[in-house]
C-alpha positions as protocol buffer text, in pm:
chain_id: "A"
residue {
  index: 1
  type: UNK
  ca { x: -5821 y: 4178 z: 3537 }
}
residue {
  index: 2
  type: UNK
  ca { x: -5464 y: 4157 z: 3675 }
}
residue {
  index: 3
  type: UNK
  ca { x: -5404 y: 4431 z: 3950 }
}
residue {
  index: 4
  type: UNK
  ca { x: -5000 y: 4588 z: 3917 }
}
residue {
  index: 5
  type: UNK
  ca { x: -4793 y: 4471 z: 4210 }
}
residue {
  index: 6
  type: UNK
  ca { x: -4414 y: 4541 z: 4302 }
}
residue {
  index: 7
  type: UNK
  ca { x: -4171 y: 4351 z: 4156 }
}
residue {
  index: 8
  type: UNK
  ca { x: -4035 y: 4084 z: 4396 }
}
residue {
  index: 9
  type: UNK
  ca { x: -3637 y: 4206 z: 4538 }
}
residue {
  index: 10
  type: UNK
  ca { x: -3366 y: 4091 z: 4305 }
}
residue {
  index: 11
  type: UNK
  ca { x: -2995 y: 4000 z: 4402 }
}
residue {
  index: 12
  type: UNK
  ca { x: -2770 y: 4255 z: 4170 }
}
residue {
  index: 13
  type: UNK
  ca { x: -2490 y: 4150 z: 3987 }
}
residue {
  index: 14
  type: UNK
  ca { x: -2214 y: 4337 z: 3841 }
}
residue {
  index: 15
  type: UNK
  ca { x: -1971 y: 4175 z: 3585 }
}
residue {
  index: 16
  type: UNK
  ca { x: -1614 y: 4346 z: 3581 }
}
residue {
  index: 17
  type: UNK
  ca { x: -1329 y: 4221 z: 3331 }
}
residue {
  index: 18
  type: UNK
  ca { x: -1012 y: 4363 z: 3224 }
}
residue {
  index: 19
  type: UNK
  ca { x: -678 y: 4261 z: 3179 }
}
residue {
  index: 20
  type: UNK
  ca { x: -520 y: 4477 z: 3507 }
}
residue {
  index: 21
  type: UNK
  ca { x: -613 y: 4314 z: 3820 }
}
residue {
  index: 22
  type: UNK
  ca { x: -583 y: 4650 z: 3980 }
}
residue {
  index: 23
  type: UNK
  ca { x: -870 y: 4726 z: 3767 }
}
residue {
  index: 24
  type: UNK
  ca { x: -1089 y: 4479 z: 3940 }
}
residue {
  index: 25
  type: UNK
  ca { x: -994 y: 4549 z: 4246 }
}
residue {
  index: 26
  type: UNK
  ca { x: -1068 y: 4955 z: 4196 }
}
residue {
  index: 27
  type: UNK
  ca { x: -1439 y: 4792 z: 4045 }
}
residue {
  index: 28
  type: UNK
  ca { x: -1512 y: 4596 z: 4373 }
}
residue {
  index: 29
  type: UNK
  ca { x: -1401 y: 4910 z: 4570 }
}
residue {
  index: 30
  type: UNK
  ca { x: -1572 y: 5108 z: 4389 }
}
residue {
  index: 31
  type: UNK
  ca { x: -1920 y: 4924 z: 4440 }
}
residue {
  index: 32
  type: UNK
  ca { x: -1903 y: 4877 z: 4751 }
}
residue {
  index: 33
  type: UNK
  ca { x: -1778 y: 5221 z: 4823 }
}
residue {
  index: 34
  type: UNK
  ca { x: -2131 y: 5311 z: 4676 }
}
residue {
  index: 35
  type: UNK
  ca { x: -2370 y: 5011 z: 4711 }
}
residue {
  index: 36
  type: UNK
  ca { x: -2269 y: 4852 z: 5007 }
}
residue {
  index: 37
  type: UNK
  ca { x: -2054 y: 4515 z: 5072 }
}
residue {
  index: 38
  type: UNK
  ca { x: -2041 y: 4232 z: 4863 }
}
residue {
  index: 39
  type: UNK
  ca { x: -2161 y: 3934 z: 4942 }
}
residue {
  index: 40
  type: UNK
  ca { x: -2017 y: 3707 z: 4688 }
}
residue {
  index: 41
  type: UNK
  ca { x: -1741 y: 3740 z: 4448 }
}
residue {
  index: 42
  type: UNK
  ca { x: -1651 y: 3455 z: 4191 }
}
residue {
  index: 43
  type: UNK
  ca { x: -1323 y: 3358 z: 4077 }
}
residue {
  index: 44
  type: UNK
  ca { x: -1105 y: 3515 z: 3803 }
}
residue {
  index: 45
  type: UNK
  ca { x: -1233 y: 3342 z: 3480 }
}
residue {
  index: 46
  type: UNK
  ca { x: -1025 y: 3410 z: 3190 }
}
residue {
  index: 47
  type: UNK
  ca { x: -1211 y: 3620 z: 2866 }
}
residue {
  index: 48
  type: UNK
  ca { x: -1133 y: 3393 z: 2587 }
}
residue {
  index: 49
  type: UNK
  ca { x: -1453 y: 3361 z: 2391 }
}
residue {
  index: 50
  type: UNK
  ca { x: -1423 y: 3579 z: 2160 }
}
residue {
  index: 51
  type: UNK
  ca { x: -1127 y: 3865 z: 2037 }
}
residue {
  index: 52
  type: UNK
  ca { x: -1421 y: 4181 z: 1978 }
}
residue {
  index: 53
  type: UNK
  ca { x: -1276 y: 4382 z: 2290 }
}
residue {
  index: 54
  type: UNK
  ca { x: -903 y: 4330 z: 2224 }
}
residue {
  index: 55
  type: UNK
  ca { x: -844 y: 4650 z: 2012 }
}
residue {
  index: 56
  type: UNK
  ca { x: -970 y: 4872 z: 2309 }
}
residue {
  index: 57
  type: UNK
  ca { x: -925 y: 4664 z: 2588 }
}
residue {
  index: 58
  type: UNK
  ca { x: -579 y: 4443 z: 2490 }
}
residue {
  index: 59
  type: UNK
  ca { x: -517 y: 4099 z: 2507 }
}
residue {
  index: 60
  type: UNK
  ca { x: -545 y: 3865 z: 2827 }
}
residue {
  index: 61
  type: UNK
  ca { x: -847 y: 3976 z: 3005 }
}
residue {
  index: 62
  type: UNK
  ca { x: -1038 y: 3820 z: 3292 }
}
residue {
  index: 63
  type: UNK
  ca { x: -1374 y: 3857 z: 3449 }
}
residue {
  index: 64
  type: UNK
  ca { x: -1511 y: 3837 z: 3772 }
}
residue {
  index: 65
  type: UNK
  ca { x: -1851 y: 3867 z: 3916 }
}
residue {
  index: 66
  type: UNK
  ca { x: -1971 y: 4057 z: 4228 }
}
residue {
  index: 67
  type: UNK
  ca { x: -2287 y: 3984 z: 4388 }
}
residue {
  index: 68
  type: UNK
  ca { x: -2435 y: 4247 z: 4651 }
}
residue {
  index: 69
  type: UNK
  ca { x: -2542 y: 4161 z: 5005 }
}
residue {
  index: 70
  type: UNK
  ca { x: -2804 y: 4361 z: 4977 }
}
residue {
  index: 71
  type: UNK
  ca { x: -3147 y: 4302 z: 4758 }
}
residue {
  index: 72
  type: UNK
  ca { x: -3331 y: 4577 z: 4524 }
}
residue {
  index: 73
  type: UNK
  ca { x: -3522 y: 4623 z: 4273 }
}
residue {
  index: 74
  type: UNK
  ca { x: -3546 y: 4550 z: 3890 }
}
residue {
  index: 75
  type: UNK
  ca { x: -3671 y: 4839 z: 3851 }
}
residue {
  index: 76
  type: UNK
  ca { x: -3344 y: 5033 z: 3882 }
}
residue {
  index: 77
  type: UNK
  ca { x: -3184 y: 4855 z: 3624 }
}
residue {
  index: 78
  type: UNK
  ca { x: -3075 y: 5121 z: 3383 }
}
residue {
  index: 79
  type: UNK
  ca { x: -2982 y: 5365 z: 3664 }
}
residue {
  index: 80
  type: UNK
  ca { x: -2722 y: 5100 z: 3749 }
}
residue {
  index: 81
  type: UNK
  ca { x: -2572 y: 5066 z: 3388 }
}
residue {
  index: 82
  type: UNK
  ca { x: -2573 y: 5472 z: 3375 }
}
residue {
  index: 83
  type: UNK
  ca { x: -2380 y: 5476 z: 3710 }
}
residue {
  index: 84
  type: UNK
  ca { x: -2150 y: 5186 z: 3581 }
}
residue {
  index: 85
  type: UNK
  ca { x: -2102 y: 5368 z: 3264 }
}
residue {
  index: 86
  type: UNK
  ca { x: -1951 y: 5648 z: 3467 }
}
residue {
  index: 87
  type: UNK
  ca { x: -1725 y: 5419 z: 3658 }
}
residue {
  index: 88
  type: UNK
  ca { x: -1566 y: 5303 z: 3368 }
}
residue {
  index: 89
  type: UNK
  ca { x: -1488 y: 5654 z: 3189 }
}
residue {
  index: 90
  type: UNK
  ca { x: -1395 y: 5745 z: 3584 }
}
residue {
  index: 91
  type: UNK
  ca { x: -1130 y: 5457 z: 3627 }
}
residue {
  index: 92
  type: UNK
  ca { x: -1006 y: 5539 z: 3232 }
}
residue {
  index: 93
  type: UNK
  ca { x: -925 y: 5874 z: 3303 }
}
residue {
  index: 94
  type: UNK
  ca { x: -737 y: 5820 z: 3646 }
}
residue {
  index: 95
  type: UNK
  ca { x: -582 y: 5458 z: 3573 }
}
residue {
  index: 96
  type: UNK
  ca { x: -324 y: 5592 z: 3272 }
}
residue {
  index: 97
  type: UNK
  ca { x: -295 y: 5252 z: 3141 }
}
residue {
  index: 98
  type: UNK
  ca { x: -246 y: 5226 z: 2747 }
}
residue {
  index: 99
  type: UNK
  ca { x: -563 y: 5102 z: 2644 }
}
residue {
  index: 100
  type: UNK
  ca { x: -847 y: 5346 z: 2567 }
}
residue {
  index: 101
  type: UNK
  ca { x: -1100 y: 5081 z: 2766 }
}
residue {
  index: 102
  type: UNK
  ca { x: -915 y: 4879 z: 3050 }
}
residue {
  index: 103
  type: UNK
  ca { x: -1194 y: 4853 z: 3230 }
}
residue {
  index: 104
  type: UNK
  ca { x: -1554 y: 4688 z: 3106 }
}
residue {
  index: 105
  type: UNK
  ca { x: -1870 y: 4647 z: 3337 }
}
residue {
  index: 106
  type: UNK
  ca { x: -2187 y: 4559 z: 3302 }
}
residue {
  index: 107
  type: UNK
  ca { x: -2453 y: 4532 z: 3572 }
}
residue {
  index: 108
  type: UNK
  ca { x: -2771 y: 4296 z: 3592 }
}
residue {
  index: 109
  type: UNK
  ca { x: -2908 y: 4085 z: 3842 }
}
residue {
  index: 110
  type: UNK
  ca { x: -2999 y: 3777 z: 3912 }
}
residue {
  index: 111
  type: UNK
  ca { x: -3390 y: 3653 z: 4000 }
}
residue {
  index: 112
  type: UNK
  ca { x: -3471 y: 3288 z: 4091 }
}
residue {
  index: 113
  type: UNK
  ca { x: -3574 y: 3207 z: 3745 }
}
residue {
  index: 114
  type: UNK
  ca { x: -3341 y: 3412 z: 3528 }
}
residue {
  index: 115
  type: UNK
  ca { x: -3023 y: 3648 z: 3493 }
}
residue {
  index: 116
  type: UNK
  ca { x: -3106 y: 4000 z: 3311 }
}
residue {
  index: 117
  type: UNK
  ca { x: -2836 y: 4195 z: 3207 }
}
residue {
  index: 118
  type: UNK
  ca { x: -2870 y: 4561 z: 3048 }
}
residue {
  index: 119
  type: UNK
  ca { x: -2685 y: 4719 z: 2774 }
}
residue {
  index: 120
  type: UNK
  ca { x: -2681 y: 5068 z: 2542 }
}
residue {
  index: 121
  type: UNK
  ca { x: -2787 y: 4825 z: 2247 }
}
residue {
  index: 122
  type: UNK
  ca { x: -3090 y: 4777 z: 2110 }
}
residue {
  index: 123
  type: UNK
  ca { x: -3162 y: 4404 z: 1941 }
}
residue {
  index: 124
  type: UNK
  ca { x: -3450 y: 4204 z: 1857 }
}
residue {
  index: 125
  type: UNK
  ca { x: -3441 y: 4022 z: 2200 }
}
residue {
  index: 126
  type: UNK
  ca { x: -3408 y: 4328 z: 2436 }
}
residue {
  index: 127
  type: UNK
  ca { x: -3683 y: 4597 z: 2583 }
}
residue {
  index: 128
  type: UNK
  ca { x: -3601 y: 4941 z: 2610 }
}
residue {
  index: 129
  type: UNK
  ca { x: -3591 y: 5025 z: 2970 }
}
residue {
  index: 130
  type: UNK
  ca { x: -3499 y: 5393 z: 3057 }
}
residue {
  index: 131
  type: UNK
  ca { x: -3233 y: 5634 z: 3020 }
}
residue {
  index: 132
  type: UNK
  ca { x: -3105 y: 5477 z: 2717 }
}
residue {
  index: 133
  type: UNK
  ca { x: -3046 y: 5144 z: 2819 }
}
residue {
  index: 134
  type: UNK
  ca { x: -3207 y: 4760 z: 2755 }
}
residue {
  index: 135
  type: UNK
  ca { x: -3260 y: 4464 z: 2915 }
}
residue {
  index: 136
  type: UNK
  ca { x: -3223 y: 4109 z: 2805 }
}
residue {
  index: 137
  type: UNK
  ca { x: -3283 y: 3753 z: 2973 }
}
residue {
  index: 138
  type: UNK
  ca { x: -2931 y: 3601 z: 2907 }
}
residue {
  index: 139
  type: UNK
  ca { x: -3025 y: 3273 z: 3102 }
}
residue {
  index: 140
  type: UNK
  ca { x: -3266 y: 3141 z: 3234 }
}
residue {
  index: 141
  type: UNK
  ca { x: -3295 y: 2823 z: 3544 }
}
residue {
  index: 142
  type: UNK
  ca { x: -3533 y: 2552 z: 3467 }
}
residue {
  index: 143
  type: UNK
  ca { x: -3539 y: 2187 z: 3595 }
}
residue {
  index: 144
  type: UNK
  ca { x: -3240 y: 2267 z: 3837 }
}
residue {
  index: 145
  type: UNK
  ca { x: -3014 y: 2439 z: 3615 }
}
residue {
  index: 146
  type: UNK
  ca { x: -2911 y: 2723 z: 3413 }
}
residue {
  index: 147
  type: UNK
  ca { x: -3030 y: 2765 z: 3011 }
}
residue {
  index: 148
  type: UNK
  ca { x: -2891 y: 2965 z: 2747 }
}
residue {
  index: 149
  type: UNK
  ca { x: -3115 y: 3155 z: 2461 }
}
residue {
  index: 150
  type: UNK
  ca { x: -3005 y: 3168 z: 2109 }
}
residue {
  index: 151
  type: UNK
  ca { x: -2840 y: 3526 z: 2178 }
}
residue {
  index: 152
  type: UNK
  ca { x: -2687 y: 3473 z: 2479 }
}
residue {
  index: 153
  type: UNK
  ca { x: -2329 y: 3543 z: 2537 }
}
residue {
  index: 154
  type: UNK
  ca { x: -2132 y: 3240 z: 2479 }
}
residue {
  index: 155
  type: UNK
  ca { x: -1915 y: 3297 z: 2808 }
}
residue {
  index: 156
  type: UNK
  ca { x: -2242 y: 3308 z: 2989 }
}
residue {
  index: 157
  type: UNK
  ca { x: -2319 y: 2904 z: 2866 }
}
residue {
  index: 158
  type: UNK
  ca { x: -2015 y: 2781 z: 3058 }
}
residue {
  index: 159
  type: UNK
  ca { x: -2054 y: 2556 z: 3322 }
}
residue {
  index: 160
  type: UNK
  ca { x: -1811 y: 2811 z: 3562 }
}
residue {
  index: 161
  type: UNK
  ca { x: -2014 y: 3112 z: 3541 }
}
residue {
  index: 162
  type: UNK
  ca { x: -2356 y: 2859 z: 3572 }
}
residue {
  index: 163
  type: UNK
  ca { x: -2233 y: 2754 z: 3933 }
}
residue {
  index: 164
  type: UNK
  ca { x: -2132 y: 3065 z: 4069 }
}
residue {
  index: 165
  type: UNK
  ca { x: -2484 y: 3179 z: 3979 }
}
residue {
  index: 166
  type: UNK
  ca { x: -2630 y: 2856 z: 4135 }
}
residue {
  index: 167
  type: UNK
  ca { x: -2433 y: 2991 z: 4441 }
}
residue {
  index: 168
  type: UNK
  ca { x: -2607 y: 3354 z: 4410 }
}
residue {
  index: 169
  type: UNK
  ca { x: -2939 y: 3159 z: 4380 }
}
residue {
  index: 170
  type: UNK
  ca { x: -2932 y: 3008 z: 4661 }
}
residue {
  index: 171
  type: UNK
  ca { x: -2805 y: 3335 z: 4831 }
}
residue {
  index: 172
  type: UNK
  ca { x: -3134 y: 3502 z: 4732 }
}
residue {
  index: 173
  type: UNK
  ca { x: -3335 y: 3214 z: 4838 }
}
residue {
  index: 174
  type: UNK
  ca { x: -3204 y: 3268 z: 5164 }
}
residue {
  index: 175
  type: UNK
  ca { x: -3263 y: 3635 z: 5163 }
}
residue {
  index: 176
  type: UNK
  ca { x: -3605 y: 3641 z: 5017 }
}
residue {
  index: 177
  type: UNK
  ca { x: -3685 y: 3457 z: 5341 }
}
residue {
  index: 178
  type: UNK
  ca { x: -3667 y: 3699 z: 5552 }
}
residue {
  index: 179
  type: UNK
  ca { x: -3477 y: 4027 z: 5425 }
}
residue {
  index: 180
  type: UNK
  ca { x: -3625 y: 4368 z: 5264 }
}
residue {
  index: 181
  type: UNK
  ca { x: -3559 y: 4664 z: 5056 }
}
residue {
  index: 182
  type: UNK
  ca { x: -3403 y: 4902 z: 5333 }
}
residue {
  index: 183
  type: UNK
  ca { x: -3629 y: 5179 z: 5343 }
}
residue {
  index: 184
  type: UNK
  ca { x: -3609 y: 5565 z: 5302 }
}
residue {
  index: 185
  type: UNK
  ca { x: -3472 y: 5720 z: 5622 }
}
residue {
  index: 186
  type: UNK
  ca { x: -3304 y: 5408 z: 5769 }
}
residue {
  index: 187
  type: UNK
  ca { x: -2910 y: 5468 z: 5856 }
}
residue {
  index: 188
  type: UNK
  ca { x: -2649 y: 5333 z: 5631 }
}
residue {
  index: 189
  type: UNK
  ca { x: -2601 y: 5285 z: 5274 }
}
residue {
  index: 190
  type: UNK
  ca { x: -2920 y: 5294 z: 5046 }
}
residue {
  index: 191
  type: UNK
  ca { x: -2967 y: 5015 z: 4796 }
}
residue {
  index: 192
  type: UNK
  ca { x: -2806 y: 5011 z: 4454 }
}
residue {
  index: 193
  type: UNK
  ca { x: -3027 y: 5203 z: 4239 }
}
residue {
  index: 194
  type: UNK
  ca { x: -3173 y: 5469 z: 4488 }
}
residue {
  index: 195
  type: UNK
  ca { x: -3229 y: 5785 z: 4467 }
}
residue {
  index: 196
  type: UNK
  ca { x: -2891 y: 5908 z: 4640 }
}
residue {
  index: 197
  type: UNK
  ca { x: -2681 y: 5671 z: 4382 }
}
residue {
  index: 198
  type: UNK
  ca { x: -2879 y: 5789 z: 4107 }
}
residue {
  index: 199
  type: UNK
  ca { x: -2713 y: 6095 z: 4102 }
}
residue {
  index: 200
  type: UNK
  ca { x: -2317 y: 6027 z: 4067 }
}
């Protein structure tokens, strides 16, 4: 019989796009104001796959991806999507730009054989997690490279967003190595998902 054992440290990921680059900006503040400092950030890619957000979100948009220095766990998943759903109503209310959405994000994370991201929708191909929130395997790496699913996003098949993952792959290589969870108690910010962050 299999004996339960913690999940092995993840690398989070959080996915920011909007048309305002001050938007972006406000998002990477804004996570590291609360997470800690991010260790990779990928270019601007422009949002041209498919038109669904434009009536809340206008025309134009881009999307970047921030990747935090720090490991956690997949565990705290949904507490990260509840946290970033707050952040968005947050920067909606303050921004006063026209569109009733100018800002989207949507955490995950990345583990050295797949990227999860969560949502508030259920599907056939996601699990409920917590809190009202699911989790999906949008890719997943195999023989050296990156792999789509039938359902997966089809900005997350292109070859752009596959290397800047490589890149955050090989960043948790390197941490798994040798880095851990900060504990309870220890000085400085806690990891995404803890108990502190759980509660904005």
């Amino acid at each position: 019989m299999g004996q339960p054992s913690e999940p092995t440290p993840v690398l989070p990921l959080l996915a920011a796009f909007s048309r305002h680059e001050a938007a972006l900006q406000w998002a990477r503040a804004r996570v590291e104001a609360a997470w800690g400092p991010v260790a990779l950030e990928s270019p601007r890619f422009p949002f041209e796959h498919t038109a669904y957000y434009e009536a809340v979100m206008g025309r134009g948009l881009r999307k970047t991806f921030f990747a935090l220095a720090r490991l956690a766990s997949p565990a705290d998943l949904a507490a990260w999507k509840t946290t970033t759903n707050a952040w968005e109503q947050e920067y909606a209310a303050a921004a006063g730009h026209e569109e009733p959405r100018p800002l989207n994000l949507d955490p995950g994370y990345l583990a050295l054989g797949k990227l999860v991201l969560a949502s508030t929708k259920d599907f056939a191909h996601r699990i409920y997690l917590d809190r009202g929130i699911y989790a999906e395997i949008t890719l997943y790496y195999k023989k050296h490279q990156w792999r789509h699913h039938e359902w997966t996003f089809p900005d997350y098949r292109s070859e752009a967003y596959h290397q800047f993952f490589t890149e955050c792959r090989a960043y948790l290589q390197r941490q798994l190595r040798g880095a851990r969870i900060r504990e309870p108690g220890e000085s400085g910010p806690q990891p995404p998902g803890s108990d502190e962050e759980s509660l904005m």
